[in-house]
C-alpha positions as CSV (number, residue, x, y, z in Angstrom):
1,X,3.0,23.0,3.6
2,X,-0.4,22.8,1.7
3,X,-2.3,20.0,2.9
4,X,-3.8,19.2,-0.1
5,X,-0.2,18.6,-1.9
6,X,0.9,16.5,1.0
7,X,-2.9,14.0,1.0
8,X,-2.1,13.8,-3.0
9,X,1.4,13.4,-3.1
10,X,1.2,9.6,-2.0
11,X,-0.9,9.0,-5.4
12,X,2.5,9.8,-7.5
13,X,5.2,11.8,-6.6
14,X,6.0,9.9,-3.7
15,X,3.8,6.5,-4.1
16,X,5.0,4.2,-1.6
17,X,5.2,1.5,-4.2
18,X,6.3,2.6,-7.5
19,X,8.0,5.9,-6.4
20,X,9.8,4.7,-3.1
21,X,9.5,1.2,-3.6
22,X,8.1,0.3,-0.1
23,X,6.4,-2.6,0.9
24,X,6.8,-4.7,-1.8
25,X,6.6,-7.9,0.2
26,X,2.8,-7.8,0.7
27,X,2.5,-6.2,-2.5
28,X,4.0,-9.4,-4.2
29,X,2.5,-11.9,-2.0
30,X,-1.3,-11.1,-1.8
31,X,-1.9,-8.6,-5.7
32,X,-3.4,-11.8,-7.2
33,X,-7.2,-11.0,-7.0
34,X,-8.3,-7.5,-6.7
35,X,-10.3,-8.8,-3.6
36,X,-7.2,-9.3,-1.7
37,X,-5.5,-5.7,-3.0
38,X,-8.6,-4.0,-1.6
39,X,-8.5,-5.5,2.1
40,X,-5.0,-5.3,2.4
41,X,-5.1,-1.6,1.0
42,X,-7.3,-1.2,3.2
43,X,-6.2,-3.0,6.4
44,X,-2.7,-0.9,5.8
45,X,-4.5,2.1,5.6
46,X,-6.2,2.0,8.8
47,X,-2.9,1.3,10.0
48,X,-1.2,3.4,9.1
49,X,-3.9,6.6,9.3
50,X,-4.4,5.7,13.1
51,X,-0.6,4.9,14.0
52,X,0.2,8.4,12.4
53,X,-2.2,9.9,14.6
54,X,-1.4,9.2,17.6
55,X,2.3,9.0,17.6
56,X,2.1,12.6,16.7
57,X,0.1,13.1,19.8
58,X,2.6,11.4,21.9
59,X,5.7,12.6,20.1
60,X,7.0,15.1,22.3
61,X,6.6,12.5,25.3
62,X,8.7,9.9,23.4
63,X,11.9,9.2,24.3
64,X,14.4,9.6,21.4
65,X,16.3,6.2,22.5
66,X,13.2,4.2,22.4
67,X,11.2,6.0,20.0
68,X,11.4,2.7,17.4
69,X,10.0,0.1,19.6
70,X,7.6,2.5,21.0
71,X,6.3,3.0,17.0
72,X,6.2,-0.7,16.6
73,X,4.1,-1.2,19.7
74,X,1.3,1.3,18.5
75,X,1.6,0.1,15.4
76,X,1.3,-4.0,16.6
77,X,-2.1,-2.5,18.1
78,X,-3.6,-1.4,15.4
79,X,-2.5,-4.4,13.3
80,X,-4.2,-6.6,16.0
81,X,-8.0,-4.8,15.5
82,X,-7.2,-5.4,12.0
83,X,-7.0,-8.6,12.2
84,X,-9.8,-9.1,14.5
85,X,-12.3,-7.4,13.0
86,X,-11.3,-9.4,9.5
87,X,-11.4,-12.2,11.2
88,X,-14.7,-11.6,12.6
89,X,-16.4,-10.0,9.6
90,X,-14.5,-10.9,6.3
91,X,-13.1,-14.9,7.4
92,X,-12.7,-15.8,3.7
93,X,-10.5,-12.4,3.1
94,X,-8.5,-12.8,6.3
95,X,-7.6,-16.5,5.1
96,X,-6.3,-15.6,1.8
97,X,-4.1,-12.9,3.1
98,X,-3.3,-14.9,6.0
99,X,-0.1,-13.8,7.8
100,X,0.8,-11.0,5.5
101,X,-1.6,-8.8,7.8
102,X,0.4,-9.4,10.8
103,X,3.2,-8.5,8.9
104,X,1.5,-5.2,8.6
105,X,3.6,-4.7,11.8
106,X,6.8,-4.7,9.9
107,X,5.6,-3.3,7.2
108,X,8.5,-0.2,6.2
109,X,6.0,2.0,4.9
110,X,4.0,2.4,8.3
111,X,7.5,2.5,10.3
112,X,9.2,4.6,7.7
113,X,6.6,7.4,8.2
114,X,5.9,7.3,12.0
115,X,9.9,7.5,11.5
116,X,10.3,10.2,9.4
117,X,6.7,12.2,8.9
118,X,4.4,11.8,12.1
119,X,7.0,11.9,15.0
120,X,7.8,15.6,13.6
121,X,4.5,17.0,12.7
122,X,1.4,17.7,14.0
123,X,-1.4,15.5,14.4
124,X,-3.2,17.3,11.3
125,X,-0.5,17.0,9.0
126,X,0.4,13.5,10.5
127,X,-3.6,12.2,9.3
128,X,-3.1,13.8,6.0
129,X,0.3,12.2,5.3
130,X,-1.2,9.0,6.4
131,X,-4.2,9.3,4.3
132,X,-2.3,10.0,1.2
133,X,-0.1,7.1,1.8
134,X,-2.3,4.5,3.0
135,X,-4.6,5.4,-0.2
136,X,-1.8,5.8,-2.8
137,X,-0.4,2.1,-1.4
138,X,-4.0,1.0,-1.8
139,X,-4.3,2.5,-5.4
140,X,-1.1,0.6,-6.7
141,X,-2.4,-2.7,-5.1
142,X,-5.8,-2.8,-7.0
143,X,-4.0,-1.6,-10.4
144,X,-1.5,-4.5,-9.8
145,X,-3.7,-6.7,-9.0
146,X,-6.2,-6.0,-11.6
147,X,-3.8,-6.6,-14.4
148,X,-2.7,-10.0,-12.2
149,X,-6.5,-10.9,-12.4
150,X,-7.7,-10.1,-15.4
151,X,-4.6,-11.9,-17.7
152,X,-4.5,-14.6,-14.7
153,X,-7.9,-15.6,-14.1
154,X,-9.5,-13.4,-16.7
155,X,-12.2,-12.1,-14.3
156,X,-12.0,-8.7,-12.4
157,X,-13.3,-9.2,-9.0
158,X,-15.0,-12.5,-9.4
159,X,-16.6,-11.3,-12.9
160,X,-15.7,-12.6,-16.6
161,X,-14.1,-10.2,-18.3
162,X,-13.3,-11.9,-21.4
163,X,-15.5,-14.8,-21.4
164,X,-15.3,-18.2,-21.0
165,X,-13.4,-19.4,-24.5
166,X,-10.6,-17.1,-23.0
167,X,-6.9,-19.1,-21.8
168,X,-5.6,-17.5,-18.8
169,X,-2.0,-16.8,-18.3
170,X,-1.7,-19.0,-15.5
171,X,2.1,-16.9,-14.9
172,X,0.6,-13.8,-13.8
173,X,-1.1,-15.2,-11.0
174,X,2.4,-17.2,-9.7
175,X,5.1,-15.4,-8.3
176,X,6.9,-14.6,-11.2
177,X,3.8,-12.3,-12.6
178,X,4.1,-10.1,-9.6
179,X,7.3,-9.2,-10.7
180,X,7.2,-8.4,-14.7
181,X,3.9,-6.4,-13.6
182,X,5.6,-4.6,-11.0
183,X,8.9,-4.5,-13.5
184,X,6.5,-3.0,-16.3
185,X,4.6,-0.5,-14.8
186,X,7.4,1.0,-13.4
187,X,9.2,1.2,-16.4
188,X,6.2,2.9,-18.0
189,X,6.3,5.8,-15.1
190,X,9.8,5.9,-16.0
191,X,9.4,6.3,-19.8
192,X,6.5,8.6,-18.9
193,X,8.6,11.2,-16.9
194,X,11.8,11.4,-19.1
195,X,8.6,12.3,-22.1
196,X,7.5,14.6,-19.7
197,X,10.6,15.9,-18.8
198,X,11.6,16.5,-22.5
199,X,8.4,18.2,-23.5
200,X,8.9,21.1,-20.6
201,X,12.8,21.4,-21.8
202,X,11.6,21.7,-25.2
203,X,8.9,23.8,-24.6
């Protein structure tokens, strides 16, 4: 394994959101301000990094029967320092996102890799696999949620982007808007690889 395709890998080939479709529950809930996408990139991140970690420490001493809710109790800990030290430091950002960061615990990206990456490898190529996740996850909010701001509020993190005579699409912002953004942009990765595709046959 090359570490450097496994930290990159999470950006596209196997982006949590638009390539495994993972997590889409927070990803829906809390992509309406770029604000939000940052600190919950960010609190999932942490996450999942340190859960990674040390259940590949551990993993040899895990039993195989209880191995799941032995990954959700390490994981519950880290979640819980997330939430304290947003509550502490950033009160405004852990109101908005509310309960979605406890959810964090059952979030299937973190599960799904101390499942299938960091209970079999070492704790090296466990942080770099959680790197590359937790960042490509984090990527995907702030582009979702930077098209959800900008045609929702028409400001990109608190700023005016096209001024005040603009008329916001009040739908991007609601539910719905989550998922034509969500809809289109992976549409757009899947137009993009069958081009791709047929430019390498062709060539």
């Amino acid at each position: 394994m090359s570490p450097g395709k496994e930290l990159i890998k999470g950006f596209y080939t196997e982006n949590p959101v638009f390539r495994l479709m993972l997590g889409l529950c927070p990803v829906l809930a809390t992509s309406t301000s770029v604000n939000n996408g940052i600190g919950m990139g960010a609190a999932t991140l942490f996450v999942l990094v340190c859960s990674n970690v040390v259940i590949s420490l551990i993993r040899k001493a895990i039993p195989a029967k209880i191995r799941i809710p032995i990954f959700i109790m390490i994981i519950a800990t880290f979640v819980t320092i997330v939430d304290l030290v947003m509550a502490g430091f950033f009160p405004e950002l852990h109101e908005s996102l509310g309960i979605f960061i406890s959810l964090i615990v059952v979030n299937c990206i973190i599960l799904g890799r101390a499942e299938a990456y960091a209970s079999k490898n070492n704790v090296f190529y466990a942080f770099i696999d959680g790197l590359g996740m937790g960042l490509g996850f984090t990527l995907s909010m702030i582009l979702i949620s930077s098209i959800r701001e900008i045609l929702g509020n028409g400001t990109w993190l608190g700023l005016e982007v096209f001024g005040s005579g603009y008329n916001p699409v009040l739908l991007m912002i609601l539910s719905p808007g989550a998922f034509f953004t969500i809809g289109l942009l992976m549409s757009f990765l899947s137009w993009f690889e069958g081009r791709r595709s047929s430019c390498v046959t062709n060539f």
